[in-house]
C-alpha positions in Angstrom: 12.8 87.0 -60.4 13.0 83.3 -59.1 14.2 82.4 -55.9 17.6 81.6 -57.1 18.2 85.3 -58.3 16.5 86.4 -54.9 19.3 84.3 -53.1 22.3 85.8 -55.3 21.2 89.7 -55.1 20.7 88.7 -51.1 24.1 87.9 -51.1 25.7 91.2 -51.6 27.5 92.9 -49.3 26.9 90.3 -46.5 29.6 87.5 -48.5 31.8 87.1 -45.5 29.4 87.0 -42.7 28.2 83.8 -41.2 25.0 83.2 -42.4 24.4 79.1 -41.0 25.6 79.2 -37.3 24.4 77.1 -34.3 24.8 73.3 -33.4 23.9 72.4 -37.4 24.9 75.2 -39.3 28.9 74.9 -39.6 29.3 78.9 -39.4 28.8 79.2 -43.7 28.6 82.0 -45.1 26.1 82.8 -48.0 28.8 82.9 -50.2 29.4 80.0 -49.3 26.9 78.1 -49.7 26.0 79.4 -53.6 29.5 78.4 -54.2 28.5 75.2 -53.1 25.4 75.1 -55.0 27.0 75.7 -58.0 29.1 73.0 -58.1 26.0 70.4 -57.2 24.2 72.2 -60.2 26.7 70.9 -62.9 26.8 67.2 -60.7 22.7 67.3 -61.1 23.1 68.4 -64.8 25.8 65.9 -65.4 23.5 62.8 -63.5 20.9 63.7 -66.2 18.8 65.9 -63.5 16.8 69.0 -66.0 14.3 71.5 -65.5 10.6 70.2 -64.4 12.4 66.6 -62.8 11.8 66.0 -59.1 14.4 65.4 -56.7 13.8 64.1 -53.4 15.2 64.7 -50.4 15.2 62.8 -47.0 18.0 64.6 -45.4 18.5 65.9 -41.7 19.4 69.5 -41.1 23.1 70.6 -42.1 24.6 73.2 -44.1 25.1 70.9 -47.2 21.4 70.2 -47.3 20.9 74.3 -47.1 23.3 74.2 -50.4 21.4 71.1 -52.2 18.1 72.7 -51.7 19.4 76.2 -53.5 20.6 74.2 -56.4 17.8 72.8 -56.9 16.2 76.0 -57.0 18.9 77.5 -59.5 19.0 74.3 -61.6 14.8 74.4 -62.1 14.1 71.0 -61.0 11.6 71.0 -58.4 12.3 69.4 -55.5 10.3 67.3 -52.8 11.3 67.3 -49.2 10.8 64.5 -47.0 9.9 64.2 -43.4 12.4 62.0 -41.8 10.1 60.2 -39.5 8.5 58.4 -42.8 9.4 55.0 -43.8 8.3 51.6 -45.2 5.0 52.0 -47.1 4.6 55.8 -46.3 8.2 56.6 -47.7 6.9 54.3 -51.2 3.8 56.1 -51.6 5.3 59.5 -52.0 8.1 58.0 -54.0 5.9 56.5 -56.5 3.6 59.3 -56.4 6.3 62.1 -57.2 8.4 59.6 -59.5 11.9 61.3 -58.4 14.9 61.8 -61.1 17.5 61.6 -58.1 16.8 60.6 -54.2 19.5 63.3 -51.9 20.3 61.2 -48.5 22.1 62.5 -45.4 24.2 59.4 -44.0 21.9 58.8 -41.2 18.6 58.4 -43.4 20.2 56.4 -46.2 19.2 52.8 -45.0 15.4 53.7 -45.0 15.6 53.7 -49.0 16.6 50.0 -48.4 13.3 49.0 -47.2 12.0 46.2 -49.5 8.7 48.3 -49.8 10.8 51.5 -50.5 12.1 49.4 -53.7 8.7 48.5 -54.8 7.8 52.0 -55.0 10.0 53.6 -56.6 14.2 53.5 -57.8 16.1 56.0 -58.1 19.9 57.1 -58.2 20.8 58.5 -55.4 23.5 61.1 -53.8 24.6 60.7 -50.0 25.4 63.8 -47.9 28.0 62.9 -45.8 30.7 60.6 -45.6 28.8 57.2 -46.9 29.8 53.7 -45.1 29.4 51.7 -48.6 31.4 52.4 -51.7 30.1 54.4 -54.5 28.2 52.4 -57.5 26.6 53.5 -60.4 23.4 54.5 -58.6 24.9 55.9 -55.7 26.6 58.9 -55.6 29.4 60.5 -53.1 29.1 64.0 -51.5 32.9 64.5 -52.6 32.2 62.9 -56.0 29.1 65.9 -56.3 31.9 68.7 -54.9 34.0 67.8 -57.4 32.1 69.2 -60.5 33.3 72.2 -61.8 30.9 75.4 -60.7 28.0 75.9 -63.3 25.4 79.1 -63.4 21.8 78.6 -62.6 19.6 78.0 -65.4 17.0 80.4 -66.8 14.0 79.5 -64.6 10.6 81.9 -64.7 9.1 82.7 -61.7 5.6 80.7 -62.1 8.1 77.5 -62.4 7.2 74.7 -59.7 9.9 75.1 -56.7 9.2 72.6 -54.2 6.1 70.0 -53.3 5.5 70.1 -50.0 3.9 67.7 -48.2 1.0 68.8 -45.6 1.4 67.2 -42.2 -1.5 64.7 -42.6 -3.4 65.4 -39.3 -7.1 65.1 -40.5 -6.4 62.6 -43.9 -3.9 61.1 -46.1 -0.6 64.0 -46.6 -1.5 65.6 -49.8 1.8 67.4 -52.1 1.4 71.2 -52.4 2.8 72.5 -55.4 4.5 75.9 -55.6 6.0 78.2 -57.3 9.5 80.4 -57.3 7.1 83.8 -56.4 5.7 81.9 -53.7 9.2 81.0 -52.6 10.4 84.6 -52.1 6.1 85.9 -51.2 6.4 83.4 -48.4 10.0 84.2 -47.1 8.9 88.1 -47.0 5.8 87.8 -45.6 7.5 85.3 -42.8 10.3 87.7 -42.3 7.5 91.2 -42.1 5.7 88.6 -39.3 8.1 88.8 -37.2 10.1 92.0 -37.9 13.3 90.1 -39.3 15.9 92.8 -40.1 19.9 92.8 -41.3 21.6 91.5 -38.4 19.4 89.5 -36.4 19.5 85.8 -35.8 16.9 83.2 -36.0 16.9 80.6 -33.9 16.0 77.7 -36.3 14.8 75.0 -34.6 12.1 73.1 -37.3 13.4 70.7 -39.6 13.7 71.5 -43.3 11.5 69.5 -45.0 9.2 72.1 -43.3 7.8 74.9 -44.7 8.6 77.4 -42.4 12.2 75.6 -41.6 13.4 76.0 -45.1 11.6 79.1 -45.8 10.7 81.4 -43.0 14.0 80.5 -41.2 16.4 79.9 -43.9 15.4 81.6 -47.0 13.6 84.6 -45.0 16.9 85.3 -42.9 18.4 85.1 -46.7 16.9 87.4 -48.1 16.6 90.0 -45.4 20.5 90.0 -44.6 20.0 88.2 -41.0 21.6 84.4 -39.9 20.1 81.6 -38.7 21.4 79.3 -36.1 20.0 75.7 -37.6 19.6 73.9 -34.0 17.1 70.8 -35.1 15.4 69.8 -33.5 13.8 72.0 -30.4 14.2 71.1 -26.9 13.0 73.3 -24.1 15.8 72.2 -21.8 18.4 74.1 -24.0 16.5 76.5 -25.7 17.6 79.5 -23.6 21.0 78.2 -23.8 21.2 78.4 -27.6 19.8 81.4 -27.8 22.6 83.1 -25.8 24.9 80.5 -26.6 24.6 81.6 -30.4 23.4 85.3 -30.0 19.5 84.4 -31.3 17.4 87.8 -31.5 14.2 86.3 -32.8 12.3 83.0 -32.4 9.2 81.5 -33.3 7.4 79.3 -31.1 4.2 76.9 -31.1 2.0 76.9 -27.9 3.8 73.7 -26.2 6.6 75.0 -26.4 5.6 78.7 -24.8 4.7 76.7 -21.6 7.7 74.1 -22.3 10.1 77.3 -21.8 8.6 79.5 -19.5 9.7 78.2 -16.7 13.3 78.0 -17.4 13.9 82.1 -18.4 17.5 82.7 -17.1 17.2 85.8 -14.3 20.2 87.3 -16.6 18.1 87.6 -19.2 18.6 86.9 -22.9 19.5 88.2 -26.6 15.7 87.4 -27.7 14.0 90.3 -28.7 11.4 89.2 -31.1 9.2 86.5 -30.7 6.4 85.2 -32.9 3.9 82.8 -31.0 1.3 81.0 -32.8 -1.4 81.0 -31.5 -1.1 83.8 -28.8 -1.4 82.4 -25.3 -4.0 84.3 -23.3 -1.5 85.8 -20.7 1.0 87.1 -24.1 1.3 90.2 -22.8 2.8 89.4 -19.3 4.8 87.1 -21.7 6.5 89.5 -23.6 7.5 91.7 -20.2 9.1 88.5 -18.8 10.7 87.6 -21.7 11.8 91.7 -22.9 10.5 90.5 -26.3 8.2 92.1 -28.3 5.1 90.0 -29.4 3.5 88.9 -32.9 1.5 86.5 -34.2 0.0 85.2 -37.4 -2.3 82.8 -39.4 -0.7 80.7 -42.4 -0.7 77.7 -44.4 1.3 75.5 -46.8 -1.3 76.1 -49.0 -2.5 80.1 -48.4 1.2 81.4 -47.3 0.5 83.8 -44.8 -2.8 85.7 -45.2 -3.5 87.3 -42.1 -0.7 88.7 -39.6 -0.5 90.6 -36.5 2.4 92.5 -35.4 1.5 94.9 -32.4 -1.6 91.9 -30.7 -3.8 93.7 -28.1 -5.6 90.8 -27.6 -4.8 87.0 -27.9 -8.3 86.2 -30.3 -6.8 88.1 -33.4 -4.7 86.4 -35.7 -4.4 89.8 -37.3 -5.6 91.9 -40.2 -5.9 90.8 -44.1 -2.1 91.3 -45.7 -1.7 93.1 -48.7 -2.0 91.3 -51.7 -5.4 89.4 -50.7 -8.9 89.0 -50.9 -10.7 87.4 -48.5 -14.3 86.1 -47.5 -15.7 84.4 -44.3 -18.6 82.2 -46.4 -21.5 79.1 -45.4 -21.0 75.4 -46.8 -22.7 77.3 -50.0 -19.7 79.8 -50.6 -22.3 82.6 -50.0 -20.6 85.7 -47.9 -21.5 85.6 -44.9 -21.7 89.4 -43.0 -18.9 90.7 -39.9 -19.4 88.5 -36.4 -20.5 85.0 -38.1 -18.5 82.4 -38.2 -17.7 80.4 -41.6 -15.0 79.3 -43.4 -11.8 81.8 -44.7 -11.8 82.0 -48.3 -8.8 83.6 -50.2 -7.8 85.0 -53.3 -4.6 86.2 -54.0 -4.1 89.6 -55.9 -0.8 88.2 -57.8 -0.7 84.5 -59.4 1.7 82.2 -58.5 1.7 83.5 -54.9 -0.3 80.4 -53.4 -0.4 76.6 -54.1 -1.4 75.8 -57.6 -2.4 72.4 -57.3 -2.5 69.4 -55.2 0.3 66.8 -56.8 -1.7 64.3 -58.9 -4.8 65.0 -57.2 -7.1 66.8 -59.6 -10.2 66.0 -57.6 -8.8 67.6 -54.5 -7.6 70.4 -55.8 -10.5 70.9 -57.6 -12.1 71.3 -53.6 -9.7 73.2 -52.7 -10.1 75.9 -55.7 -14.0 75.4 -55.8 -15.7 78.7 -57.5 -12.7 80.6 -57.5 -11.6 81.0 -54.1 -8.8 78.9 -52.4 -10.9 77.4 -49.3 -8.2 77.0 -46.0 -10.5 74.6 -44.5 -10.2 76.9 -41.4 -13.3 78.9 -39.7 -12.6 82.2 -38.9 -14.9 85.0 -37.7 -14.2 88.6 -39.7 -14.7 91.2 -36.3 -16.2 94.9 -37.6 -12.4 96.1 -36.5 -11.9 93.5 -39.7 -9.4 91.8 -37.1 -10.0 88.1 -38.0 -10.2 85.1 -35.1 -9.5 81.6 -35.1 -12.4 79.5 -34.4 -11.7 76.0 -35.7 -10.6 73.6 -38.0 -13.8 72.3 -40.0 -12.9 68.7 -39.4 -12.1 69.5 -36.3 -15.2 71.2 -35.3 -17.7 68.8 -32.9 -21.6 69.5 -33.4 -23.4 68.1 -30.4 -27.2 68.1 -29.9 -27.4 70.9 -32.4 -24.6 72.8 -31.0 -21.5 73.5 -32.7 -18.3 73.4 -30.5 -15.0 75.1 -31.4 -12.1 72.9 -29.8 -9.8 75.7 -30.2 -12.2 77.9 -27.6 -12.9 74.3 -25.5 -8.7 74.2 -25.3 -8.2 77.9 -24.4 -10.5 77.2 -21.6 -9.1 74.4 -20.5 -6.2 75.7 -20.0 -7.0 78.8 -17.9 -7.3 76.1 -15.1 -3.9 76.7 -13.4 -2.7 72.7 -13.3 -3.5 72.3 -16.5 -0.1 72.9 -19.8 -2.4 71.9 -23.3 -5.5 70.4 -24.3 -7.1 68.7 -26.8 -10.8 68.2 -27.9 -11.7 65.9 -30.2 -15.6 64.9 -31.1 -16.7 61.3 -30.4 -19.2 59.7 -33.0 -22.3 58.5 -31.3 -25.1 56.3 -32.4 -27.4 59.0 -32.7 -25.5 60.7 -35.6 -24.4 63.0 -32.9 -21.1 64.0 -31.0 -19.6 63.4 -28.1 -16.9 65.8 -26.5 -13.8 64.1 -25.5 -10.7 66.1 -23.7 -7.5 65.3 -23.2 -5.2 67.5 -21.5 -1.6 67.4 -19.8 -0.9 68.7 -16.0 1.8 71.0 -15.3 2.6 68.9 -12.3 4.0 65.2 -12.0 0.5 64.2 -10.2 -2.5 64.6 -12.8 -5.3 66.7 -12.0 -8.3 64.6 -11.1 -10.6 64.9 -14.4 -13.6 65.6 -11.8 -11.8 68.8 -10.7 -10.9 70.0 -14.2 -15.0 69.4 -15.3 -15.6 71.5 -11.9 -13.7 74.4 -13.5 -15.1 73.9 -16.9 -18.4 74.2 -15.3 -17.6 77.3 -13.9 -16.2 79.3 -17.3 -17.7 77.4 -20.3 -21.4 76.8 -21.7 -22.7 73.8 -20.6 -22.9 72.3 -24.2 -18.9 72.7 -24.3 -17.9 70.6 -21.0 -16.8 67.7 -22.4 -18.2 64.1 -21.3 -15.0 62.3 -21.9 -12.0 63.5 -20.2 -8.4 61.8 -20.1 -5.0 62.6 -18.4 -1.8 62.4 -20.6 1.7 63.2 -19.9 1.8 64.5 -23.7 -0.1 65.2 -26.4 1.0 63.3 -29.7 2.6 65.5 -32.1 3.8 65.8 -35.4 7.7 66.5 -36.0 6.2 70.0 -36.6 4.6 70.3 -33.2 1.1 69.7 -34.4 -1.1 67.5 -32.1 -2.4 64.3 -34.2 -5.9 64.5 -33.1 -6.9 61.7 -35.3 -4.9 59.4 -33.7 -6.7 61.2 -30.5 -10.2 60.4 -32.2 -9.3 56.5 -32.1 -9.1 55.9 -28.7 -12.4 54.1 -27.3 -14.7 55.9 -24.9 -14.1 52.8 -22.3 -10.8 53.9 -21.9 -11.5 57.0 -21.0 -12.9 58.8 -17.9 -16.7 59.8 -18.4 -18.5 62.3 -16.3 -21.9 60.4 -16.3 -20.8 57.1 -14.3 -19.5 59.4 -11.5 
């Protein structure tokens, strides 16, 4: 089955429900929106768009783009999503990387494809969403003009057929294009949707954009094919969170750590319609979390790359990602790919048990995927411990990992304790390079309070709780932590900031 066939048997039976609700969604039903889809399959077919051509897609979230990215699916071509916060060179380089048949716009991005540098990257016809300012040409297309076509049926694609290249966030190196395949399309959705107990008749809130991979798939595609809804409500802001989830009846959620402590806070004393709520990672106090909230708690560990390996759907403690998902091999192994036994810490190696359920390759980089792939095992780049209760935890990423003076520091654990100081929301460690081929430890972290907490008082409490090879030498008060659109924090950009700007614990 590809994921086009998965969306039409999802369909039946739930037709006339509203599928798309909240501030983005336009209340469509799934009906809907494959009736919409088939219509933009004969304009693709008729604009000379086939199976195998790429089609990219700088769009904001609306229930149009929910229908664009299902034709694509159902037509074969494979499409390429684009994070809206590119432009200029960044925006040329993919586009000349991916060579795109036909660029899909929303209104409000169009102008970025006007950049000079955009052009010498790459052309390409192009179809607005939404009611365009400039005429149609030749090379630009109207949303009308696409509506227009008389419907079409899908095309025969086979499930091993590229779906989508999707873009990794770029936090340690230069974004690199996953390719993947219809089964990873639906794998992904089910395993997102058995992660957090979707069911027929809840409603996701659906807050992440959808050139992300759990945006378009674990929120949109999962609520598909499980008979739920999804209120689109792009993008997430604590202040109205709780009033979008009651505001459009939201049962389940999934939320990143900044945004746990973002929301807290703000719980209305009446209570909400959340029942379900998926936290990655698990703050220490989750369990107090849940009671507060009436919700019951899961978390996982996934990737673009891996889909979602490891999940855990009744946590009793906040180290575990979980257990090892059907459908997977997995090793914890040294720099050598030699297994490494139960309690040591290495990196997580997976294999999946059907093909076509994980990346295949990294888009026109044979070298890397070559890495990635190295003696048969898909390497995450992640360092995991494997427990004897075979529960797996989080220790690092292996670029993010600091060694210093022979001792190697998990910024992951350095955060955690960090923030069990009670002024402090969210940390970040990051390794400073130091003449002696060794490391540095470097922590910025953001106060819960307007006043910052004095750096000497937060070293006092890291004194107390951590090693004495962990407490950090560098320390530095931000009012936030910069993020990707996805919520991840950009330590690289972290890693660039110069030890004389920062507070250091040895010239006090």
């Amino acid at each position: 089955m590809n994921l086009w066939q998965a969306l039409e048997a999802s369909a039946e039976g739930a037709d006339r429900r509203v599928f798309l609700a909240g501030s983005l969604g336009g209340g469509a039903t799934r009906a809907e929106l494959l009736a919409m889809a088939r219509r933009l399959i004969a304009a693709f077919r008729h604009w000379g768009v086939t199976a195998g051509d790429r089609v990219a897609v700088l769009a904001s979230a609306s229930k149009e783009l929910v229908a664009c990215q299902w034709a694509l699916a159902g037509l074969g071509a494979i499409q390429v999503p684009i994070n809206t916060s590119w432009r200029g060179l960044l925006l040329a380089d993919l586009l000349r990387d991916t060579e795109p048949r036909l660029i899909v716009a929303s209104v409000d991005q169009a102008e970025k494809l006007d950049d000079p540098h955009v052009h010498a990257g790459w052309r390409a016809p192009l179809l607005m969403i939404g009611e365009a300012v400039a005429a149609p040409t030749a090379a630009r297309y109207a949303w009308q003009e696409a509506l227009s076509f008389a419907p079409q049926e899908a095309a025969p694609v086979a499930s091993h057929a590229p779906l989508v290249i999707l873009f990794t966030s770029g936090t340690t190196g230069r974004s690199k294009g996953v390719v993947l395949s219809h089964r990873w399309g639906i794998d992904y959705s089910l395993r997102a949707n058995a992660a957090l107990g979707i069911e027929p008749g809840d409603r996701h809130y659906g807050f992440l954009p959808l050139f992300h991979i759990a945006g378009q798939y674990a929120h949109v595609v999962g609520a598909a094919l499980a008979g739920a809804s999804v209120a689109l409500c792009e993008p997430f802001r604590a202040s109205s969170f709780w009033q979008e989830v009651e505001t459009h009846g939201c049962t389940a959620a999934v939320l990143m750590s900044s945004m746990v402590a973002a929301v807290r806070a703000s719980y209305p004393a009446t209570g909400s319609p959340l029942r379900k709520l998926h936290l990655i990672p698990l703050p220490p106090d989750f369990v107090a979390l849940g009671k507060k909230f009436a919700c019951h708690i899961s978390t996982n560990y996934g990737s673009t790359e891996a889909s979602i390996p490891l999940m855990n759907r009744s946590p009793t403690d906040a180290r575990s990602c979980g257990t090892l998902c059907e459908g997977y091999e997995a090793r914890i192994v040294d720099e050598w790919d030699q297994a490494l036994p139960d309690g040591t810490a290495g990196e997580l190696v997976l294999r999946p048990a059907q093909p076509w359920t994980v990346m295949s390759e990294y888009w026109g980089r044979p070298e890397a995927t070559s890495a990635a792939w190295r003696n048969g095992w898909l390497h995450t780049g992640d360092i995991f411990v494997r427990r004897a209760d075979q529960h797996f935890e989080f220790v690092d990423r292996a670029k993010d990992a600091i060694r210093r003076k022979g001792e190697n520091i998990s910024t992951f654990e350095l955060e955690m304790l960090a923030c069990l100081h009670p002024e402090v929301e969210e940390a970040a460690a990051v390794g400073i390079d130091t003449d002696a081929q060794d490391q540095e430890v470097a922590l910025f972290y953001v106060s819960k309070s307007p006043s910052p907490l004095a750096p000497s008082r937060l070293v006092e409490h890291l004194e107390a709780v951590a090693p004495r090879f962990m407490v950090p030498r560098y320390l530095c008060a931000m009012a936030s932590l910069p993020r990707t659109d996805t919520g991840k924090v950009q330590k690289a950009q972290l890693r660039g900031v110069g030890p004389a700007s920062l507070w250091d614990r040895r010239e006090r």
